[in-house]
C-alpha positions as CSV (number, residue, x, y, z in Angstrom):
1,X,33.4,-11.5,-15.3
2,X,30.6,-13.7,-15.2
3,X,30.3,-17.6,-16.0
4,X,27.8,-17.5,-18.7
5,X,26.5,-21.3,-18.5
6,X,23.9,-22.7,-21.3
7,X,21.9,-25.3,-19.7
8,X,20.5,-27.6,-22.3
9,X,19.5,-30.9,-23.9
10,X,17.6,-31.3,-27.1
11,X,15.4,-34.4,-25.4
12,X,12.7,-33.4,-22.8
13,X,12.1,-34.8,-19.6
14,X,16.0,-34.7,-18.3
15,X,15.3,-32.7,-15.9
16,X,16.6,-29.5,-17.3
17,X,14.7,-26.8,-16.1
18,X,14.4,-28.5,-12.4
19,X,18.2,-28.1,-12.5
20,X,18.4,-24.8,-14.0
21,X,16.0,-23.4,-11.1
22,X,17.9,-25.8,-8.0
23,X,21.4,-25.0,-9.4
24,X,20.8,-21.3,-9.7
25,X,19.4,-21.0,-6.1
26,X,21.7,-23.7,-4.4
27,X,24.6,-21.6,-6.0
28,X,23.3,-18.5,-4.7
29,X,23.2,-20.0,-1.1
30,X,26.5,-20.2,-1.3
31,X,26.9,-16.3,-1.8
32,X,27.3,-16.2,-5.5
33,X,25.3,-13.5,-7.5
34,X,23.3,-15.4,-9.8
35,X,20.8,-14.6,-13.1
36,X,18.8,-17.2,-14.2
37,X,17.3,-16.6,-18.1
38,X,14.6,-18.5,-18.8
39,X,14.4,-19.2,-22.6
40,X,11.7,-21.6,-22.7
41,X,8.7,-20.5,-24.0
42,X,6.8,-22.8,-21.5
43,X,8.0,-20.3,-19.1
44,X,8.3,-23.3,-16.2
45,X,11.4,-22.1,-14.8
46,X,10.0,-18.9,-13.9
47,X,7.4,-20.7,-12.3
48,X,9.3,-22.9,-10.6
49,X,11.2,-19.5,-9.1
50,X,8.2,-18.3,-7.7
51,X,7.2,-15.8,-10.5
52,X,3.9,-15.5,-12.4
53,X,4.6,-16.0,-16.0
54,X,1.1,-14.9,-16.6
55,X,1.9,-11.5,-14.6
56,X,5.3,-10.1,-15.8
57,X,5.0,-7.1,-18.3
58,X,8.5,-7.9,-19.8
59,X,10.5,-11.1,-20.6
60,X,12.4,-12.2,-22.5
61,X,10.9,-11.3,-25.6
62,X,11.2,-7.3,-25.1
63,X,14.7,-8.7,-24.4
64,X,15.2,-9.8,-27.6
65,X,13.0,-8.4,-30.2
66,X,12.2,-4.7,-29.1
67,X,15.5,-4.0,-27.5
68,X,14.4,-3.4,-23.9
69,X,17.7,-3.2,-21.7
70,X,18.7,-6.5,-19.5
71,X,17.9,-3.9,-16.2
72,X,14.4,-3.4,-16.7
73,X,13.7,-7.0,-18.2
74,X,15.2,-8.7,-14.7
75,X,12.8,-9.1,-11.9
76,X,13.9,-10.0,-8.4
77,X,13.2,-13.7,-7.6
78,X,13.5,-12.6,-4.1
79,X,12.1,-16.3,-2.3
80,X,14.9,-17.9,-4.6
81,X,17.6,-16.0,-3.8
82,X,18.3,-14.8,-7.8
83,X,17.7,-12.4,-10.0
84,X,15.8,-13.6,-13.1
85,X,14.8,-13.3,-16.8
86,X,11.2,-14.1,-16.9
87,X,9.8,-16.4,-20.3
88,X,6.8,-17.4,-21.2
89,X,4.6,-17.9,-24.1
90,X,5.6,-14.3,-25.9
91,X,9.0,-16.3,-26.5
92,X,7.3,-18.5,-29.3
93,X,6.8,-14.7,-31.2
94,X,10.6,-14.1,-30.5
95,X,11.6,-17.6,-31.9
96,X,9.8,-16.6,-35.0
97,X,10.8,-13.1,-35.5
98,X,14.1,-13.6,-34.8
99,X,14.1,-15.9,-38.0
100,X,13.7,-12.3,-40.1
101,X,16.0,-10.5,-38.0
102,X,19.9,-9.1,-38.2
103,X,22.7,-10.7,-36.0
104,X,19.9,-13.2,-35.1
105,X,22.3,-16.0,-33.3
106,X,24.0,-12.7,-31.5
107,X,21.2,-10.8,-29.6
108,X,21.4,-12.6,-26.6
109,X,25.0,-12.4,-26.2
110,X,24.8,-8.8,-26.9
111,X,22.2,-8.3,-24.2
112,X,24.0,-9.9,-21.6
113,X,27.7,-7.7,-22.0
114,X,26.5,-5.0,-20.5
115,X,25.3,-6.8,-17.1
116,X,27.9,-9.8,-16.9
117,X,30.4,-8.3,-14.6
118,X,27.4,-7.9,-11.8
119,X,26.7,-11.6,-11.7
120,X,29.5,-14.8,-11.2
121,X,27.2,-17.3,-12.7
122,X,24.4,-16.5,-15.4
123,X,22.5,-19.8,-16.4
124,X,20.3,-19.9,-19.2
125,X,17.0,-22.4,-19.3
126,X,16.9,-23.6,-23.3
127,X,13.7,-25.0,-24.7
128,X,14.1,-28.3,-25.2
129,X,14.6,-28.3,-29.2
130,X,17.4,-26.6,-31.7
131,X,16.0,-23.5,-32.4
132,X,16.9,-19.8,-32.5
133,X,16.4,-19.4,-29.2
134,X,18.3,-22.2,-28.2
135,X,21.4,-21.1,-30.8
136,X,21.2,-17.7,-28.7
137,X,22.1,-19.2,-25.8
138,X,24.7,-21.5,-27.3
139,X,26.2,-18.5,-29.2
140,X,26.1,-16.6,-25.4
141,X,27.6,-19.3,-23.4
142,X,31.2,-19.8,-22.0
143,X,30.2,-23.6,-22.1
144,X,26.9,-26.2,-22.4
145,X,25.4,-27.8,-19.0
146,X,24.2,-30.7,-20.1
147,X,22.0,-32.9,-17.6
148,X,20.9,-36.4,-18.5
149,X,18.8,-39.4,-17.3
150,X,20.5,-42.5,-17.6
151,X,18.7,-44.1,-20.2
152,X,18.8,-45.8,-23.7
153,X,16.7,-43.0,-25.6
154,X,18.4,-40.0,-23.2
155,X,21.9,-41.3,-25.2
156,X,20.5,-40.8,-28.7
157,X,19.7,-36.9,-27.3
158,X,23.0,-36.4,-26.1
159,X,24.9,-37.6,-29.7
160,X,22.7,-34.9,-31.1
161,X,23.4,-32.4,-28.8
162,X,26.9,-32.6,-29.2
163,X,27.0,-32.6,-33.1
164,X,25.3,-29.0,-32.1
165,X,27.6,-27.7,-29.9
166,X,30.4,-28.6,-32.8
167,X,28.8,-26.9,-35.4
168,X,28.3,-23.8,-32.9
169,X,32.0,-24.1,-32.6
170,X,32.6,-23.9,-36.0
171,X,30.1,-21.3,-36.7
172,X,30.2,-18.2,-34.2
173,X,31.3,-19.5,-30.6
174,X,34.4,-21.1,-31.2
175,X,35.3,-21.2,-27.1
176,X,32.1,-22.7,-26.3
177,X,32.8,-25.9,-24.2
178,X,31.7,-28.8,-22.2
179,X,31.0,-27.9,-18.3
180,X,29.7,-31.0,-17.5
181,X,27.1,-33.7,-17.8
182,X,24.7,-34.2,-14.8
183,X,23.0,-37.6,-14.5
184,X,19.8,-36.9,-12.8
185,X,16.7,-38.9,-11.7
186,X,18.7,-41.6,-10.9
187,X,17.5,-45.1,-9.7
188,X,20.3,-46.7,-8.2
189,X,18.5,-50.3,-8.1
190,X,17.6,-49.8,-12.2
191,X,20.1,-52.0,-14.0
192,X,20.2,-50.0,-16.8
193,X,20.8,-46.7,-15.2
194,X,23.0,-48.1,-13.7
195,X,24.9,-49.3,-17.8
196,X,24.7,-45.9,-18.9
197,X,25.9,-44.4,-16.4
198,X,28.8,-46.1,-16.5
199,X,29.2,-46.2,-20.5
200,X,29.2,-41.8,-19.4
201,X,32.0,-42.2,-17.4
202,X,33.9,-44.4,-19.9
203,X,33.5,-41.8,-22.3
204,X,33.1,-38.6,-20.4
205,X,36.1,-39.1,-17.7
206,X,36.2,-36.3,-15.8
207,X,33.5,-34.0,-17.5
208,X,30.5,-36.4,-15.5
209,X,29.8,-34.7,-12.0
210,X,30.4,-36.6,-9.2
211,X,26.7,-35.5,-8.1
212,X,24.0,-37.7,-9.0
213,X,20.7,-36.6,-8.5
214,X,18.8,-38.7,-7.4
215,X,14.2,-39.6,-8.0
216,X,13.3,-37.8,-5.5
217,X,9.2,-36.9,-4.4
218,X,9.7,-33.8,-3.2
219,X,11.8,-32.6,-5.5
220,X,9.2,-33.4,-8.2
221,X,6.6,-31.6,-5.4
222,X,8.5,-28.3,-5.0
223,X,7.5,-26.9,-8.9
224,X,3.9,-26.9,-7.6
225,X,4.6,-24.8,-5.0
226,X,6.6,-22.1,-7.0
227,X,10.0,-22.8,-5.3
228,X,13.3,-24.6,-5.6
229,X,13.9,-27.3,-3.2
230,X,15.7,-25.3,-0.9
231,X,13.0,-23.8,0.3
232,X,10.2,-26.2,0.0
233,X,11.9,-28.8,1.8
234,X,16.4,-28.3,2.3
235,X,16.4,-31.8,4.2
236,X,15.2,-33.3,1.1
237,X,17.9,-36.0,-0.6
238,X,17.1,-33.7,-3.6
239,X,17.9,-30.5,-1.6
240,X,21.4,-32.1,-0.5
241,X,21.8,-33.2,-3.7
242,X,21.6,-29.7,-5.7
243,X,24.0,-28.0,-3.0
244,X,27.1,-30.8,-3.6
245,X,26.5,-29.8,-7.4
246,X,26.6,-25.9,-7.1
247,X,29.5,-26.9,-4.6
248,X,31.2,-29.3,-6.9
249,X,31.0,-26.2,-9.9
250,X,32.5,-23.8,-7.7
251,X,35.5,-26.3,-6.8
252,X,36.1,-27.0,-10.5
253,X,35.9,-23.1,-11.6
254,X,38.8,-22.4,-9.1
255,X,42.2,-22.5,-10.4
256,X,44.5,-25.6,-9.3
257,X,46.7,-24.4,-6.3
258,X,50.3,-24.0,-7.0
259,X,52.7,-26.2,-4.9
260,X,55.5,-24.9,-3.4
261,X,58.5,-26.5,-4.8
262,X,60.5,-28.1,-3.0
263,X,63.5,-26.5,-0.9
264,X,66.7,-27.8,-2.9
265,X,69.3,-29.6,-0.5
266,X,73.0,-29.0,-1.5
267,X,74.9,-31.9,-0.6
268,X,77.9,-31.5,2.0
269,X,80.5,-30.4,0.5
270,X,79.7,-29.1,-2.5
């Protein structure tokens, strides 16, 4: 069974879809089957995954609002290395119409049942707001991705995410956790960056990755040319940084190793 992963922040400018495109392709360098769903009516990280938004005939829309099955919506991001949901601009309909419709907060999950087994990781892109479309993907999820830049205003975001992902909880996804917060576009010489980074880890423990990502140009470049990092430029720091993440996920989805115990030594005589 798949790890259905929402990947999500209600501020902009985080970073969000450039992790949701590197993540899914760094993860499927390292051999895992991967389905990226892009939720974002800006349709970027389809973009960014070298697919014409402009050019698809199905997204994400005949997804969810006129019940066209998973297999014919995904397209084959073959330069990625992923399989992939395709948004754009028809999503702003779906955000709309789902409003009117039945099991509204459901579809998504619904959709994705029938296809989960064939994948090991299935991120999701969410706009960058609360909306339906975004409590879709909550309501689908196993847990929240949640990447962050290391700022004052970036904190403010993150307090309201998580007062979302609560009332999810409460609501209709009671497992729905944490997977981790990812500080990206990181300065290391910027004092502040530096203070809340530090305030995540006093907070966070263990749910911060150890992977920063780090301001990088050609990171910022590859979007333009319709691929991740990966292939627009793997010796990038950006590049390296994305495949210690997707290898960092991978070592904290595996289950602890059980230690032998300990051959008992009877005493001589006993």
């Amino acid at each position: 069974m798949s790890r259905i992963i929402a990947i999500s922040n209600q501020k902009g400018g985080v970073g969000k879809t450039t992790t949701c495109v590197n993540l899914a392709a760094s993860l499927a360098a390292t051999r895992r089957r991967v389905l990226l769903v892009d939720l974002d009516p800006q349709g970027n990280a389809t973009m960014g995954s070298g697919v014409n938004k402009l050019d698809v005939e199905l997204s994400g829309y005949h997804l969810l609002m006129e019940d066209v099955p998973l297999g014919e919506v995904i397209v084959d991001a073959r330069e990625a290395g992923y399989h992939l949901v395709p948004g754009n601009s028809d999503l702003t309909a779906a955000e709309v119409g789902l409003m009117q419709s039945e099991q509204r907060e459901t579809r998504l999950a619904a959709r994705l049942q029938p296809v989960a087994q064939d994948y090991d990781y299935i991120l999701i892109d969410c706009p960058p707001a609360l909306n339906m479309l975004t409590l879709n993907a909550l309501t689908a999820a196993n847990a929240v991705f949640i990447p962050i830049q290391c700022e004052y205003y970036a904190l403010e975001g993150l307090s309201a995410l998580l007062e979302t992902i609560e009332q999810i909880r409460d609501a209709v996804n009671p497992g729905l956790e944490i997977e981790g917060l990812l500080r990206t576009m990181f300065d290391a010489r910027n004092n502040l960056a530096n203070e809340v980074s530090q305030q995540l880890l006093d907070h966070f423990g263990d749910k911060v990755y150890r992977t920063i990502i780090p301001r990088n140009i050609r990171l910022a470049e590859a979007p333009s040319y319709g691929a991740p990092i990966l292939k627009y430029d793997k010796t990038s720091r950006g590049a390296i940084a994305y495949l210690a993440l997707a290898a960092e996920m991978v070592r904290r989805a595996q289950p602890p190793v059980q230690q032998p115990d300990e051959p008992r030594v009877e005493a001589l005589g006993s």
